[in-house]
C-alpha positions in Angstrom: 3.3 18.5 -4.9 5.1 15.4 -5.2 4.7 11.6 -4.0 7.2 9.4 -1.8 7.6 6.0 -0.8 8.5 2.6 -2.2 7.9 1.8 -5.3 8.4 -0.7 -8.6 8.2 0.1 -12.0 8.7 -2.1 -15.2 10.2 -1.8 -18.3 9.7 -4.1 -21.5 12.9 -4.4 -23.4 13.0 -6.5 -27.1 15.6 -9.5 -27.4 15.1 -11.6 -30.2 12.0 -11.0 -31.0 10.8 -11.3 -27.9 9.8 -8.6 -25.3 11.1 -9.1 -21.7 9.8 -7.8 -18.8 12.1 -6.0 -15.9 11.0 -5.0 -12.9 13.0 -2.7 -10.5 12.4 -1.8 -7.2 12.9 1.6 -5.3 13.0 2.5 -2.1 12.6 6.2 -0.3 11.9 7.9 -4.3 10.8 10.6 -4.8 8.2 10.8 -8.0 6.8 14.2 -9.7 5.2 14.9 -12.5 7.7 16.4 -15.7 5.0 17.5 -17.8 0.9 18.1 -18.5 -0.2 18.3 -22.1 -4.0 19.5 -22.0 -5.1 18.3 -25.7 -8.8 19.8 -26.4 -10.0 18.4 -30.0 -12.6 20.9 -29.9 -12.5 21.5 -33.6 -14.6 18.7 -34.3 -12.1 16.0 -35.3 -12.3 14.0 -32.5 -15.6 12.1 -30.7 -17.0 9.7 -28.2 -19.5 7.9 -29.3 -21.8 6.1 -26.2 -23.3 3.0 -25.9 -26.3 5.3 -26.9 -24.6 6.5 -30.2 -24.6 10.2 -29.1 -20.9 12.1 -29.7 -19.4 13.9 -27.0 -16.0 16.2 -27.6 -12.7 14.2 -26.3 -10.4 16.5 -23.9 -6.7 14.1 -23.6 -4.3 14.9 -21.1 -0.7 13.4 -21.1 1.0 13.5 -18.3 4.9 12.4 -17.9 6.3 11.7 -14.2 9.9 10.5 -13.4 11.6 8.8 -10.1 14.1 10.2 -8.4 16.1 9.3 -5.3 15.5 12.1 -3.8 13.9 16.0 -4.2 17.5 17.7 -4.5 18.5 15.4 -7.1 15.2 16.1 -8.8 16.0 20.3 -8.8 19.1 20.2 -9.5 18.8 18.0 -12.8 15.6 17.2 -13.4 17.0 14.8 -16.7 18.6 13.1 -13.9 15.8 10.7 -12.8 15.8 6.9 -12.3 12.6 6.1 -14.5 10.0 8.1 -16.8 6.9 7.3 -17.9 4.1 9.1 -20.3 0.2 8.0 -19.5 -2.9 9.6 -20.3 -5.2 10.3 -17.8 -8.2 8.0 -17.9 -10.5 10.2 -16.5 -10.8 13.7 -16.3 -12.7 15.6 -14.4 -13.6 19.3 -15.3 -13.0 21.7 -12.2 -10.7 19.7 -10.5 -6.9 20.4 -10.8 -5.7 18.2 -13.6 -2.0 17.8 -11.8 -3.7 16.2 -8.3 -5.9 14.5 -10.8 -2.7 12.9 -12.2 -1.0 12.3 -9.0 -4.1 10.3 -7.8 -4.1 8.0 -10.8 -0.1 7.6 -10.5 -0.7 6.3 -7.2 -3.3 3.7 -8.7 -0.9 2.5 -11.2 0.7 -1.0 -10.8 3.5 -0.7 -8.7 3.1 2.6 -7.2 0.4 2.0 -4.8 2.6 2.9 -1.6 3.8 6.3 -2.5 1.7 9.1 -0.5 1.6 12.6 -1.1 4.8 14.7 0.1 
């Protein structure tokens, strides 16, 4: 699975002390997700606590997807993309495949609202 489309995405880069926003836009990319880390603190050492003050075990899953111009570029380099980014994803669902899970939030994310499933 992949997503396609138009697309922006921002970077923050530091110059004298101060931290300046670029945006870049892309047209026709082609985004994928590099990477899925499924992080399960099941050995205690990391809670929720609700409003209610009951603890609940915390499941974190990075994911990292990069840009690409197009999906041969993308298999035959896959270092070679045009932008990268590592998010967790904010919810997670149990029983529902964690990469469409990711692909769904990517398409919520600032910027990337117009790519569509490929």
């Amino acid at each position: 699975m992949a997503l396609t489309g138009n697309c922006s995405h921002t970077t923050w880069v530091e110059v004298d002390g101060e931290e300046l926003e670029t945006i870049t836009q892309y047209t026709d990319v082609y985004v994928c997700i590099k990477a899925i880390d499924n992080i399960n603190y099941s050995d205690g050492q990391f809670y929720k606590i609700d409003s209610e003050g009951n603890q609940t075990e915390v499941q974190v899953i990075n994911y990292t997807y990069a840009g690409y111009t197009d999906e041969e570029t993308k298999n035959a380099d896959a270092e070679n993309f045009l932008f990268s980014e590592t998010k967790n994803l904010k919810t997670y669902n149990v029983g529902i495949d964690i990469e469409s899970q990711a692909y769904s939030e990517i398409k919520e994310l600032e910027g990337k609202e117009n790519l569509t499933n490929n």
